[in-house]
N, C-alpha and C positions, 0 to 999 in steps of 0.2 A: 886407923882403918879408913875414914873419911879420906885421908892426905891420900892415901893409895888409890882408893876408886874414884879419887877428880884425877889424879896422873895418868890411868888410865884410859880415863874419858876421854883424857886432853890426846894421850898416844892417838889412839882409836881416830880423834876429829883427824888430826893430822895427817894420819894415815889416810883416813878417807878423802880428801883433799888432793893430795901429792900422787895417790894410786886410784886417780879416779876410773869410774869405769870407761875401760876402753872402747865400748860403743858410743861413746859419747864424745871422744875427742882425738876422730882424726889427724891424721897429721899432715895429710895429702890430702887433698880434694882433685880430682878430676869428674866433667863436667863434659859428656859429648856430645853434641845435640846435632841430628840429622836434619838439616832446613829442607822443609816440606816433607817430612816423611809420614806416612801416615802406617796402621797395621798392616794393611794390604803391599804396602813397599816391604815390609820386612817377609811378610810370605812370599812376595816374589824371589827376594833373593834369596830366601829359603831353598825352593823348588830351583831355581835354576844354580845355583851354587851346589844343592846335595841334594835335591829330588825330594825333600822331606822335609814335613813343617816341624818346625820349631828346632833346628836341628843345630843352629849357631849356638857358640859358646854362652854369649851372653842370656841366650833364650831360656837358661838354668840356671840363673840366677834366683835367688833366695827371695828377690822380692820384686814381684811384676804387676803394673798398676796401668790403668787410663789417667789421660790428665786433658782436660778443661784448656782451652785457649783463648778464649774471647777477649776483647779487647775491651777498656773504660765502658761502662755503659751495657754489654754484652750478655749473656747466658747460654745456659746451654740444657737443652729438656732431652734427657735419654726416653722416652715413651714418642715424643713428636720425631724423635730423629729416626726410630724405626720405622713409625706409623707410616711418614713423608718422607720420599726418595728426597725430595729438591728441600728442606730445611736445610742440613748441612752446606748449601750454595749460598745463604744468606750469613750474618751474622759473625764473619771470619776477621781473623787478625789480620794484620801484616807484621813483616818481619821485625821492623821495628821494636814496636807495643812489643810484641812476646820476647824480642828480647830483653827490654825493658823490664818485662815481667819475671823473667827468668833471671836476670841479674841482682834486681831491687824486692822481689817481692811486693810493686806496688804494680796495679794496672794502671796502662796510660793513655792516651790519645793513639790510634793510629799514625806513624807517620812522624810520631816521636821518639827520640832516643836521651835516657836514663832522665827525664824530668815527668812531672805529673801532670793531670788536667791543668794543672794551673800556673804549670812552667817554673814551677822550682824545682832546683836539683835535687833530686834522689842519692843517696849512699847505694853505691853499688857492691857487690861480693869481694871483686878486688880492692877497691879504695880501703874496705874494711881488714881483708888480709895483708895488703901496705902496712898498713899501722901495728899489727901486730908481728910486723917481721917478717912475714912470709915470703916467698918468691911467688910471681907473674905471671900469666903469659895466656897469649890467644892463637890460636891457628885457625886455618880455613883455608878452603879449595878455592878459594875466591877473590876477588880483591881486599885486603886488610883493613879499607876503610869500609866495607860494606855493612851495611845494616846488621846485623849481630855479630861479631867482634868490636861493632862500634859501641850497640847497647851495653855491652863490659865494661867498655872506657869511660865513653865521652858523656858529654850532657848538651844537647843538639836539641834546635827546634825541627829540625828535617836533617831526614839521611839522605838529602841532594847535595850537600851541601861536600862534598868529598875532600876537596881544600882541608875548608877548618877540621872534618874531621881525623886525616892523615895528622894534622899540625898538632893536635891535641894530643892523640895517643901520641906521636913520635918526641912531640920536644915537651909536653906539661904532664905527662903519666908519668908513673912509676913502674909500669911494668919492665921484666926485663928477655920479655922474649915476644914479639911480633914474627908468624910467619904467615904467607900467605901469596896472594900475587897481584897485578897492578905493575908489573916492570915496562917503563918505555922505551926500552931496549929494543923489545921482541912483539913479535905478533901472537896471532894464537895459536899459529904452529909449531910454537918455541923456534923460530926464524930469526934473526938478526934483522934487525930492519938498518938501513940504508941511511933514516934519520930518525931523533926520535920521535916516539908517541904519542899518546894518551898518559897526560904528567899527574891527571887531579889525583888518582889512585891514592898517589905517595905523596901529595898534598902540593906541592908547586917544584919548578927549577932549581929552584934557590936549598929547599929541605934535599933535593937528590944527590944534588952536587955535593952538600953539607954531607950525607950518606957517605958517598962516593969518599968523598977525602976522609973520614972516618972522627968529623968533628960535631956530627950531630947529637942532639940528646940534652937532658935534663938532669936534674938530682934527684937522684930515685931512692934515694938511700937517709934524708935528710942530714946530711953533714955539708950541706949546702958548696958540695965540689961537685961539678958537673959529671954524669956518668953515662959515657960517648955511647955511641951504638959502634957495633961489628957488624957490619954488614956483609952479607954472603948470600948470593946468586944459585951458583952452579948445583944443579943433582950432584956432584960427587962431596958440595960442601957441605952440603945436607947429612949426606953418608957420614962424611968426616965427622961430623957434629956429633952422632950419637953415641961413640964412644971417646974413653978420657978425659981429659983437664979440656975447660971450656972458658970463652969468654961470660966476663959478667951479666954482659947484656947484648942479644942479639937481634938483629933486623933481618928476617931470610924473606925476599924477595924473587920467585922462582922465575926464571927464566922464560916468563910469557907475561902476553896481554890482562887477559882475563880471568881465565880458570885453566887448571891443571889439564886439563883433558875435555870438558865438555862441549868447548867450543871450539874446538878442532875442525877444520876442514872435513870437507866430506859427509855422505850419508849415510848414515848405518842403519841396516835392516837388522841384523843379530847384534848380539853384545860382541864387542871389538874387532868387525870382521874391519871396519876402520886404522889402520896402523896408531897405537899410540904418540902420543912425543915422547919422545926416547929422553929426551935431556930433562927429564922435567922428573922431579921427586915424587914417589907417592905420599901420600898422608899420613900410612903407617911411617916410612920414612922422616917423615916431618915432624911427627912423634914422636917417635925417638930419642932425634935430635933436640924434641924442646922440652923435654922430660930430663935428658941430660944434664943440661943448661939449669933448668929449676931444682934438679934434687941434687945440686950443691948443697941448697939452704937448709940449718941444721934444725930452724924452726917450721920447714914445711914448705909446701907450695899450692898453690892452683893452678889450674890450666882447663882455660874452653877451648876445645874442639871441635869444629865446626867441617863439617861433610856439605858445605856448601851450594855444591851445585847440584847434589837431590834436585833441588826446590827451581834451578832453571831449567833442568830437562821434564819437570815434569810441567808443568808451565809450558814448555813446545809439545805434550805429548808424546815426547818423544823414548819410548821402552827399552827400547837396545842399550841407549846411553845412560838409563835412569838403573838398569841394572850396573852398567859399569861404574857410574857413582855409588849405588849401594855395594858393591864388591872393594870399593877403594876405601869406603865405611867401615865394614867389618875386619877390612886387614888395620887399621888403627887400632879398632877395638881388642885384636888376637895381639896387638905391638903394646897394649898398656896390660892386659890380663900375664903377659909374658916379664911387662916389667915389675909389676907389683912381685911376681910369685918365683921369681929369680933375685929379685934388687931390693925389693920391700916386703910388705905382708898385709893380710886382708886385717892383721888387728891395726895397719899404722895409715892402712890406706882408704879412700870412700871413689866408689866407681858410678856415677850416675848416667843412662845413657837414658834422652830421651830427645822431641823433635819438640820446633817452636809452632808449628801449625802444617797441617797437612796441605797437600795442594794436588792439584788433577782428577781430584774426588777418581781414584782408582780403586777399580771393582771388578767381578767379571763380564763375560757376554751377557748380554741382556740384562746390564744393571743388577746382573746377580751380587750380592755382597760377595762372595768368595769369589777369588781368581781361581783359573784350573790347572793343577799341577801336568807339565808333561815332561815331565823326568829329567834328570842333571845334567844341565850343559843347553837347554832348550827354553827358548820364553815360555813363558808359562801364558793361559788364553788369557787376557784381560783388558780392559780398554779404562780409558781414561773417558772422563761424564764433565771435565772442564776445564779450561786455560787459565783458573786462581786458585788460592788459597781457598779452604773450606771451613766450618767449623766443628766438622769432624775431632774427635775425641782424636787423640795420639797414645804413645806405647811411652812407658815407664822400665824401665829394669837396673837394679843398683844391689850392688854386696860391698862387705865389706864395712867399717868404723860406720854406727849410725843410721846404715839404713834402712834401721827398725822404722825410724822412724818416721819415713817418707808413708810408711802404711798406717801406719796412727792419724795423719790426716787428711782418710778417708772420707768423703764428702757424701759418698752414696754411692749404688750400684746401678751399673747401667745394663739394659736386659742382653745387650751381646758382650760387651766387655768385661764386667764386672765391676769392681769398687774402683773408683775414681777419684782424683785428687785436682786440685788446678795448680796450674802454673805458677802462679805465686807461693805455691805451699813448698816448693823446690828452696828458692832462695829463701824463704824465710826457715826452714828445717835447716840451712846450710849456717845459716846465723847463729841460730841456739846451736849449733855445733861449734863456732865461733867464740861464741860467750862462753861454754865450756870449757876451751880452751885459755880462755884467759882468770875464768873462777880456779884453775888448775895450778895458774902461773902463780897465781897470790899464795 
């Protein structure tokens, strides 16, 4: 009778083990963070995309939080931040630090990527999904080496430093998908230039031409044979990219200077009465494509997602264009909620969408905190209170594998937002989901 009820036990451990629970071990990680978005960016685009607050997909998600961004040294007082218009003007991250923070779950110096006050390298999200077999990869509206896509990779005393940090992600990572832009082909009208560019993007001459002939890259794979990049330009490669049999590892460089669209010629007073670049991919697009590309991998993937240039239109002040970055935003967000619930499923997948620090301190007239809705398809009244980063609280929202757990650590309530988390609490919940999956493997 004993012999039976230890076999039993023993079934049972086993089972418990091998069929762990599925909130706990993702298989998918996606990760989209809106640079510079703050609550009031996402009511805008609310109102002006559907006249109504809360009315995007993600906005019903199962689990919606504030999250903390300050940087080394930092805090943040929900009672001072209501009391004091101008507290949120002090005390702010940059891009760096939070991506650092969001990658590592360590806070760092401002103005650092993936090392600590004291300049050793940090383990980042992907370094750690490497080793467990995963698939890669970073997108952004932005250049590829810029400050968070970089905070993913690299380990940089300064995000000036664009060279070393193209060099690092393209020939000593292991990811296997970069997209983004930095092409010295083109301008910022997706134009063909005459001669080339601005090379630091994509890290020197010598790394593009390396692209170009299709012999750049590293061993991402460790079997110590080098494993090339595919590199692909055009909007329609982008397209091509998202469906079927795909290269291992890709490098999509779009067809412009800077940013997909922000920094486009011309002035806009509404959202897009400016002509788009036509040749240039969107981001839902570019999603697609690198969702493709990663969910070969039968052990899983990650992927940051980066809506980039939120955080440079809001930085010019500029509304018309900060809604068209938030619109290029949410069509990502509808391109992975479409992918999960067609190609995967909320038990295999984990959806995190939130920003690394708000910027433009955006509000309504008269410093009011609420902007004013004036119905679908119209800016909504609102103005922008400054030209930085702030240390305004940001927006959290995740479903799917795990993210019970991003509300377990709750840090306190704040009197307009409610329970808040920080930034670091992101990547390190993404860790113990991590460890799970490998107490799983055993």
């Amino acid at each position: 009778m004993k012999i039976v009820k230890y076999l039993i036990l023993t079934v049972f451990l086993i089972q418990s083990l091998v069929f762990a629970s599925p909130a706990d071990c993702p298989k998918n990680i996606i990760l989209i963070i809106v640079d510079g978005g703050g609550f009031n960016h996402i009511d805008a685009l609310d109102y002006y995309a559907n006249g109504k607050k809360g009315s995007q997909s993600f906005e019903k998600f199962p689990v919606k939080l504030a999250v903390t961004t300050y940087s080394a040294g930092g805090s943040y007082e929900p009672k001072r931040a209501v009391k004091d218009f101008n507290y949120a003007k002090s005390g702010a991250t940059d891009s760096p630090a939070a991506a650092t923070a969001l990658a590592t779950g360590v806070k760092t110096s401002n103005g650092s990527l993936g090392i600590d006050t004291n300049g050793k390298n940090i383990e980042n999200i992907i370094e750690r999904c490497e080793k467990l077999g995963m698939s890669t990869g970073v997108v952004t509206t932005v250049p590829i080496s810029d400050a968070t896509p970089a905070g993913f990779v690299v380990h940089q005393k300064s995000r000036k430093g664009f060279e070393e940090i193209a060099d690092e992600m393209i020939n000593k990572s292991a990811l296997e998908v970069i997209f983004g832009c930095g092409n010295p082909l083109f301008d910022d009208d997706g134009k063909k230039l005459d001669f080339p560019g601005e090379i630091k993007y994509v890290g020197s001459r010598q790394i593009w031409n390396l692209l170009i002939e299709g012999s750049a890259g590293a061993d991402a794979d460790g079997d110590e044979i080098t494993d090339k990049w595919t590199l692909i330009q055009s909007k329609q490669d982008f397209i091509n990219l998202a469906e079927g049999q795909t290269p291992k590892r890709v490098l999509g460089i779009a067809e412009v200077a800077t940013t997909l669209q922000e920094n486009r010629s011309g002035k806009s007073i509404v959202p897009f009465d400016v002509p788009l670049n036509q040749n240039i991919p969107t981001l839902a697009q570019m999603t697609s494509a690198a969702i493709n590309v990663l969910d070969d991998d039968p052990d899983g993937f990650f992927v940051m997602i980066e809506a980039g240039a939120v955080d440079w239109t809001s930085h010019k002040n500029n509304s018309a264009r900060m809604i068209e970055e938030m619109m290029d935003f949410d069509g990502a967000v509808d391109a992975v909620i479409n992918w999960v619930e067609t190609k995967s499923n909320w038990q295999d997948s984990l959806l995190i969408i939130t920003a690394d620090h708000e910027c433009g301190y955006l509000t309504g007239p008269n410093k009011n905190r609420r902007i004013v809705n004036n119905g679908k398809g119209k800016l909504p009244t609102m103005q922008f209170n400054s030209t930085n980063h702030t240390n305004s609280l940001v927006f959290l929202f995740a479903k799917g594998q795990g993210s019970n757990l991003l509300a377990k650590k709750a840090k306190g309530k704040d009197p307009v937002y409610g329970p808040y988390i920080d930034n670091t609490d992101i990547a390190k919940v993404i860790f113990a989901l991590l460890e799970k999956r490998v107490a799983v493997k055993k």
